[in-house]
C-alpha positions in Angstrom: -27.0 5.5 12.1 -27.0 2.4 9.3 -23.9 0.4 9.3 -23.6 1.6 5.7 -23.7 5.1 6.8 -21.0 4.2 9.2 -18.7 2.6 6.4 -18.8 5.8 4.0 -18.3 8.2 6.2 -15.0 6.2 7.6 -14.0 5.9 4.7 -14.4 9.6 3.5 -12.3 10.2 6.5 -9.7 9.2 5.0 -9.2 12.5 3.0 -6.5 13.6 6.1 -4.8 10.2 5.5 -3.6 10.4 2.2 -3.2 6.4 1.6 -1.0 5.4 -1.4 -1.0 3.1 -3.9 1.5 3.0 -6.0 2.1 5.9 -8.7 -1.2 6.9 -7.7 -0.9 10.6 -7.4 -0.1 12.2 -10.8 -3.6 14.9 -11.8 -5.5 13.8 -14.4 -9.2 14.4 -15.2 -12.0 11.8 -15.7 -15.0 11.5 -17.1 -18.3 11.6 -15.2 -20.0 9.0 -14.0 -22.7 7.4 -17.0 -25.4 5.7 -16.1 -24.0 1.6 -14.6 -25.7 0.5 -18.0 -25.5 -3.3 -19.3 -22.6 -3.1 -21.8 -20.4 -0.3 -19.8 -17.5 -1.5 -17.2 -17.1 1.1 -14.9 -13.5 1.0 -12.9 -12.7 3.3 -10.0 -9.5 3.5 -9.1 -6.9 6.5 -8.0 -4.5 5.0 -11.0 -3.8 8.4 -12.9 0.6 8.7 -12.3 2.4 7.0 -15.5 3.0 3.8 -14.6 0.1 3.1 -13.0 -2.5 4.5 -16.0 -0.6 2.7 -18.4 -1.0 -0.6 -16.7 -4.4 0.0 -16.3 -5.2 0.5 -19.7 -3.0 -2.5 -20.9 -5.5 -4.7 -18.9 -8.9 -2.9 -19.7 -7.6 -3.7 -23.8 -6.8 -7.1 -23.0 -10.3 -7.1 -21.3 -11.9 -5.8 -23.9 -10.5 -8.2 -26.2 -11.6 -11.0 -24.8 -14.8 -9.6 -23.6 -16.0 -7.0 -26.5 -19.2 -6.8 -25.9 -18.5 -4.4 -23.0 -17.2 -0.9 -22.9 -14.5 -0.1 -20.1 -14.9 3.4 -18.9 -12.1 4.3 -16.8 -13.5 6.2 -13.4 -9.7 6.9 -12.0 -9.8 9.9 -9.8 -6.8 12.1 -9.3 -5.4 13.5 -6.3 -4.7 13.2 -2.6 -2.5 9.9 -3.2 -6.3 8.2 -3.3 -7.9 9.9 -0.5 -10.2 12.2 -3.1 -10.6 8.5 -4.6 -11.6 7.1 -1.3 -14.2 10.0 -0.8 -15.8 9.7 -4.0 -16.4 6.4 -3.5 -17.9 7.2 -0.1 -20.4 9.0 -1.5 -21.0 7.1 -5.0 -21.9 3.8 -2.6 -24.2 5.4 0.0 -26.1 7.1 -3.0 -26.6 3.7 -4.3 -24.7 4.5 -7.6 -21.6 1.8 -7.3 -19.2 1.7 -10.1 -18.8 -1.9 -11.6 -15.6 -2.5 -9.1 -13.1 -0.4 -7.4 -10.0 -0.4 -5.8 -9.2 -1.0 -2.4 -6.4 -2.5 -0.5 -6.0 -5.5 1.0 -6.3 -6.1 5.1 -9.0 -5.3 7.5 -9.2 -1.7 7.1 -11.2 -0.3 3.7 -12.0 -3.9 2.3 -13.7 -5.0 5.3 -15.6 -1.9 5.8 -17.8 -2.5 2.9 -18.1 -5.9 3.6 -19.5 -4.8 7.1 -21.4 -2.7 5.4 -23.3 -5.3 3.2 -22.1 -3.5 -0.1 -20.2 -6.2 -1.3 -21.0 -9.8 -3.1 -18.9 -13.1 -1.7 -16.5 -14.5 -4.9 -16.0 -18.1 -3.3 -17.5 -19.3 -6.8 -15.4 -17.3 -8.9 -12.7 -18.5 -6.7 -13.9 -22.1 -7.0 -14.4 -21.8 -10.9 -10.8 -20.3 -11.5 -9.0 -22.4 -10.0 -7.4 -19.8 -7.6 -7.2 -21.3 -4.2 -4.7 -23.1 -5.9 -3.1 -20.2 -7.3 -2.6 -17.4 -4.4 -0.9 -18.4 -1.4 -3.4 -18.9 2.0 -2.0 -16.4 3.6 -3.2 -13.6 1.3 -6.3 -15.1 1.1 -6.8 -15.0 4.9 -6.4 -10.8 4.1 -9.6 -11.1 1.6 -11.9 -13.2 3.9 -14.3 -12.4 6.4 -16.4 -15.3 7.9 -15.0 -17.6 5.8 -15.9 -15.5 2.5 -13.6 -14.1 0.2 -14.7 -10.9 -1.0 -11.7 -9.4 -3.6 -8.9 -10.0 -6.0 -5.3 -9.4 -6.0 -4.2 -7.6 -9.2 -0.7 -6.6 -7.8 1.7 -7.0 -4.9 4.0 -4.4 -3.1 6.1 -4.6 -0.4 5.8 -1.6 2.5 9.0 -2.8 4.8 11.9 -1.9 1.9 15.2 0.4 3.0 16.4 2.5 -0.5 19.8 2.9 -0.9 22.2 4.9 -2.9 24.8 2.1 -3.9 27.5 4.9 -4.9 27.9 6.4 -1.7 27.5 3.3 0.2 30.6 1.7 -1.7 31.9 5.0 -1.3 32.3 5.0 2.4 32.3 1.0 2.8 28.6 0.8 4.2 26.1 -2.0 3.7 22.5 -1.9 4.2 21.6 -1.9 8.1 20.3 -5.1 9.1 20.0 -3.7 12.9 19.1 -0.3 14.2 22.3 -0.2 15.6 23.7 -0.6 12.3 21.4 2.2 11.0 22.6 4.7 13.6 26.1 4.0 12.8 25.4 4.3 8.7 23.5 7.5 9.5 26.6 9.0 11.3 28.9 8.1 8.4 26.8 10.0 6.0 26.4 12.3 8.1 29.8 13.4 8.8 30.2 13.6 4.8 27.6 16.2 4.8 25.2 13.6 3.4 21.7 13.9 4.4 21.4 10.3 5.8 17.7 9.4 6.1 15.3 10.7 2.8 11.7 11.7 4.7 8.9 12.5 3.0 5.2 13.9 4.8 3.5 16.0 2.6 1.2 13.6 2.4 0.3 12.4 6.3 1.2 9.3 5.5 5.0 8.7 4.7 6.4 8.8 8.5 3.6 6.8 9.5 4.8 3.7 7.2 8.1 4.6 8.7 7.2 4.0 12.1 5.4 0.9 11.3 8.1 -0.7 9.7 10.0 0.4 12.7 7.7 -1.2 15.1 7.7 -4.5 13.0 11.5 -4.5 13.3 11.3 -4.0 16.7 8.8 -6.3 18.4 8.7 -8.3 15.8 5.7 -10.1 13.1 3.9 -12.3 16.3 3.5 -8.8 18.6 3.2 -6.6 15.6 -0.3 -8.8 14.6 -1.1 -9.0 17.8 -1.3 -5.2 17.7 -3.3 -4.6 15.0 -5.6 -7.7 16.1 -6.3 -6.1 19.5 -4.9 -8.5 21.4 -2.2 -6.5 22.3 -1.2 -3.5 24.4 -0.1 -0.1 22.4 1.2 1.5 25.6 3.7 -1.8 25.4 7.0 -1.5 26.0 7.9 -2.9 22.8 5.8 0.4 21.3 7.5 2.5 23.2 10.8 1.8 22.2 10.1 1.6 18.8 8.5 5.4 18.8 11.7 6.0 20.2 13.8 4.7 18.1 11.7 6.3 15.4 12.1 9.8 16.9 15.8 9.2 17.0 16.0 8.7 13.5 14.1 11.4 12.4 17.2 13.4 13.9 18.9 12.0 10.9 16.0 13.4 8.4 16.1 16.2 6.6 13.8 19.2 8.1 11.9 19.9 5.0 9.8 16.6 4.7 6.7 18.2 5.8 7.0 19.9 2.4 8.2 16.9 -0.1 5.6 14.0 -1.6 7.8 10.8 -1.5 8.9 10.8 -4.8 11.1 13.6 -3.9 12.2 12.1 -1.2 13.4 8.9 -3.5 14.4 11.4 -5.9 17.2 13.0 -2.9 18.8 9.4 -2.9 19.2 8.7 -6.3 20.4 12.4 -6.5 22.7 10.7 -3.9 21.9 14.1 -1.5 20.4 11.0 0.8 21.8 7.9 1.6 18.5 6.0 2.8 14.7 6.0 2.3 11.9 3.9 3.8 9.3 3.8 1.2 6.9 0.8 0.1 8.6 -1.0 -3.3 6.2 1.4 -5.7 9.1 3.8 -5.5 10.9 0.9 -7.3 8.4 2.0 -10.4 9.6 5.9 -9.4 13.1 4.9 -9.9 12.8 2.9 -13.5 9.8 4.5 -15.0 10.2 7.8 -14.1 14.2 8.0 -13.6 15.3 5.5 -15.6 17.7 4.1 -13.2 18.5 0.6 -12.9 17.9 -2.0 -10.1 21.1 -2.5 -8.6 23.4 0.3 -9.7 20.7 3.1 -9.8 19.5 2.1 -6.5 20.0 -0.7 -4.1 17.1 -2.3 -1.6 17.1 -3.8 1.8 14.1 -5.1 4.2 13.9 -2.8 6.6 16.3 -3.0 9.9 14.9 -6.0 12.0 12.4 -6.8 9.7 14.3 -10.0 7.6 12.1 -12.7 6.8 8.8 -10.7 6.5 7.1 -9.1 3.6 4.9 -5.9 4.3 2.3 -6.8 2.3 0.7 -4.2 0.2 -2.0 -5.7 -2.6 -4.3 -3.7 -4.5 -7.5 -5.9 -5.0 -11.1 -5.6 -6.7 -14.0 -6.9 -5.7 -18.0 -7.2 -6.6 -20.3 -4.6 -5.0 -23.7 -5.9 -4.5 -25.8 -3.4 -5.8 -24.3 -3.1 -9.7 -26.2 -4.0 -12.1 -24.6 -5.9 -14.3 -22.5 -8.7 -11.8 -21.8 -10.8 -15.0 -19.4 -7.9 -16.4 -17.8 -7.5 -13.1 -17.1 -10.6 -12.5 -15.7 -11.7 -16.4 -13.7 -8.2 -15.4 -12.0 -9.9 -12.7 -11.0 -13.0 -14.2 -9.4 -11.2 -16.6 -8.0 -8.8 -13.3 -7.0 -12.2 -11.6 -5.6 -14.4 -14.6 -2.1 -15.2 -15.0 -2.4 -13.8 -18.2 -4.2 -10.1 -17.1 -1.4 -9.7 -14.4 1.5 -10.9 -16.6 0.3 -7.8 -18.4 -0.4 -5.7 -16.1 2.3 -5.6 -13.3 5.5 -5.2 -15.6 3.8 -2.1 -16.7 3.4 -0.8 -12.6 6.4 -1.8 -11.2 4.6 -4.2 -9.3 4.5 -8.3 -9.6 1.8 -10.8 -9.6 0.7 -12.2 -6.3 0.3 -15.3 -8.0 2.3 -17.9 -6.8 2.8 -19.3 -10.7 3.9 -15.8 -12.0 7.0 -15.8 -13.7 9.9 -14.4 -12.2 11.4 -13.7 -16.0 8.6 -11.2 -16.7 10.5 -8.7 -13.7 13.4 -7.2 -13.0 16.2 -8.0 -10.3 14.2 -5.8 -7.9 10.4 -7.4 -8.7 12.6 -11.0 -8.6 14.1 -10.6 -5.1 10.5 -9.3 -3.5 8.7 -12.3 -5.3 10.8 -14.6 -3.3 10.7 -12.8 -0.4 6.9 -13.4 -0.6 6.6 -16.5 -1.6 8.7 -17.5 1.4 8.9 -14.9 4.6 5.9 -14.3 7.2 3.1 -11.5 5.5 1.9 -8.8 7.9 -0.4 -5.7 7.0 1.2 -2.5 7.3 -0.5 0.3 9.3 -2.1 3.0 6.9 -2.3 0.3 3.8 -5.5 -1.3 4.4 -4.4 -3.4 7.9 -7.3 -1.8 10.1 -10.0 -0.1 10.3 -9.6 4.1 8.8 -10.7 5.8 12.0 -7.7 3.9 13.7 -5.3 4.9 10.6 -6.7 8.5 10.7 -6.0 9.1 14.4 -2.4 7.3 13.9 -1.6 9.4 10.9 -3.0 12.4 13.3 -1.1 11.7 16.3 1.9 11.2 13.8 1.5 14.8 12.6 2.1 15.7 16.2 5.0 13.5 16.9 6.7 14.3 14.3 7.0 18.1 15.4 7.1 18.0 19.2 8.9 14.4 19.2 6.7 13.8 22.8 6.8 9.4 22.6 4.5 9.8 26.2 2.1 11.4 24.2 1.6 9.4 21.0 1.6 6.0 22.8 -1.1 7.3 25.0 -2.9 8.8 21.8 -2.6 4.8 19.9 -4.0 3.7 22.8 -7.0 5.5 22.9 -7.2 5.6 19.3 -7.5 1.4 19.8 -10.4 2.2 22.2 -12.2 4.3 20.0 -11.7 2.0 17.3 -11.6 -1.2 18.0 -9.2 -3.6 16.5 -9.0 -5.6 13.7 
């Protein structure tokens, strides 16, 4: 089998993950695919929720404006949080039929499998041209190279280790946002003797209580173990995984017992109702709670890292690169520096609930949430986070799988042992 057969049908196995991005998972339709012709932009993305489309289309007009020559046709594909997306795309790129870019996100799992592949074109002149090893930190970069060859954008930044709040019942019964497990437990207990659902647990999607237990795990052994994990230079039968699955079982006794049935806006939606005190949920529910909710930062909702996870970021980026096959690279790649431009993203990210990964953004242009996380990343340790683009999607589809499982039979033995051979089967990073 090719290594490009490999890539697309990993990636199309990731129709039983259900990956998010952020506001991603709104139906929609799209147009078919035209022909890749010189003057049309094709952009594939799973960007169809409000937020998200609207931002979208804010860049491809201020694309357009500076580019008019070309037509943007907007390729978003509804449905399955991305995964239909994801599949698509699959097939699109082993038919030889690439759309001008697409959306991936950052890390060594999706990005890195077209790279492998050979279906995607180095952008270490566009990087040179622009200006922008200056303008994104190192560290991100170091997510978008492979042999020494950057091979995407940023558009955006998220943050996957955030704990969501409900500041009226927290002043209520004189909590504060759980720095420490420990300090969870005993927040959970309070709640729960009000008759307050204390944890907000979404898995509708397959996905949710694995970005739980991942954040769990960084708090727990900490940023240096946690990348040795997903490097492969550690053991997942550690004793540091272990007690983080444990403590991750514990907490789902705190959980409502629906969240097999609930997408995570609803679980967001059972704090702000304040019928939950907590949720663990990557910063695009901070777009859920102003867009779509209207609440604001602060009194609407309040935001912590994750317990044990202070002084790292979770980094979540969506990113665009240039597939080698298109056939018109010079549209593609005047598309990105629009996509990359301190202009494009000021644009753009305001609009998603997201902020710029650039590190001359201006903090201004967000709100107190947006302000907090910029800092956060322009200062704290950034790790990948499991099921976002950190490894490879046969190692995410057998976590989110083995999750399934834990998360009804609660058997720790049994999912450590399941990681691990996951880990052999698909080797790390």
């Amino acid at each position: 089998m090719s290594i490009k057969k490999r890539a697309g049908m990993a990636l199309a196995s990731v129709l039983a993950l259900g990956t998010i991005a952020a506001c991603g998972t709104q139906p929609s339709t799209t147009s078919s695919s035209p022909a890749n012709g010189s003057k049309q932009l094709q952009i594939f993305s799973w960007w169809t929720g409000v937020a998200s489309s609207k931002a979208l289309a804010a860049l491809n007009t201020q694309f357009v404006k500076e580019y008019p020559q070309f037509k943007v046709i907007n390729e978003a594909v509804a449905g399955g949080a991305g995964s239909n997306a994801k599949a698509v795309l699959a097939s699109r790129m082993e038919a030889g039929n690439p759309p001008s870019t697409f959306q991936v996100h950052a890390g060594h799992g999706q990005l890195y499998s077209w790279v492998q592949a050979g279906d995607m074109s180095s952008l270490n002149a566009l990087y040179r041209q622009q200006g922008w090893y200056h303008d994104y930190p190192q560290s991100l970069l170091n997510l978008l190279t492979f042999h020494g060859k950057i091979y995407a954008v940023p558009v955006d930044m998220q943050r996957g280790n955030v704990l969501w709040y409900n500041p009226t019942l927290f002043h209520r019964y004189h909590l504060t946002p759980p720095r420490t497990f420990t300090q969870f437990f005993q927040d959970a207990q309070v709640l729960k003797s009000h008759g307050i659902t204390p944890l907000a647990l979404a898995n509708h999607g397959n996905w949710e209580a694995t970005l739980l237990w991942s954040d769990v795990l960084l708090g727990t052994v900490g940023p240096t173990q946690y990348d040795a994990l997903l490097a492969g230079h550690a053991s997942w039968t550690s004793p540091g995984v272990v007690q983080a699955t444990q403590t991750f079982t514990r907490m789902l006794k705190y959980a409502n017992t629906d969240y097999t049935a609930l997408h995570w806006q609803q679980a967001d939606q059972l704090v702000a109702q304040g019928k939950a005190g907590m949720n663990v949920m990557g910063d695009w529910a901070q777009g859920y709670f102003t867009t779509d909710l209207h609440l604001t930062p602060g009194t609407g909702f309040g935001w912590a890292p994750t317990p044990g996870t202070q002084g790292t970021f979770a980094v979540v980026s969506d990113v665009f690169g240039l597939p080698s096959h298109v056939k018109n690279k010079t549209a593609t790649l005047d598309y990105l520096k629009v996509l990359g431009s301190a202009k494009g993203q000021a644009i753009f990210n305001p609009l998603k609930g997201t902020f710029s990964p650039r590190l001359d953004a201006n903090p201004k242009a967000y709100d107190a949430y947006s302000r907090s996380a910029m800092q956060s990343y322009k200062r704290d340790k950034l790790v990948l986070v499991i099921g976002q683009g950190a490894v490879n999607p046969g190692f995410t589809n057998a976590v989110n799988n083995a999750m399934e499982i834990l998360v009804s039979n609660h058997n720790v033995s049994q999912f450590v042992h399941s990681l691990a051979s996951a880990a052999q089967a698909n080797p790390l990073p």
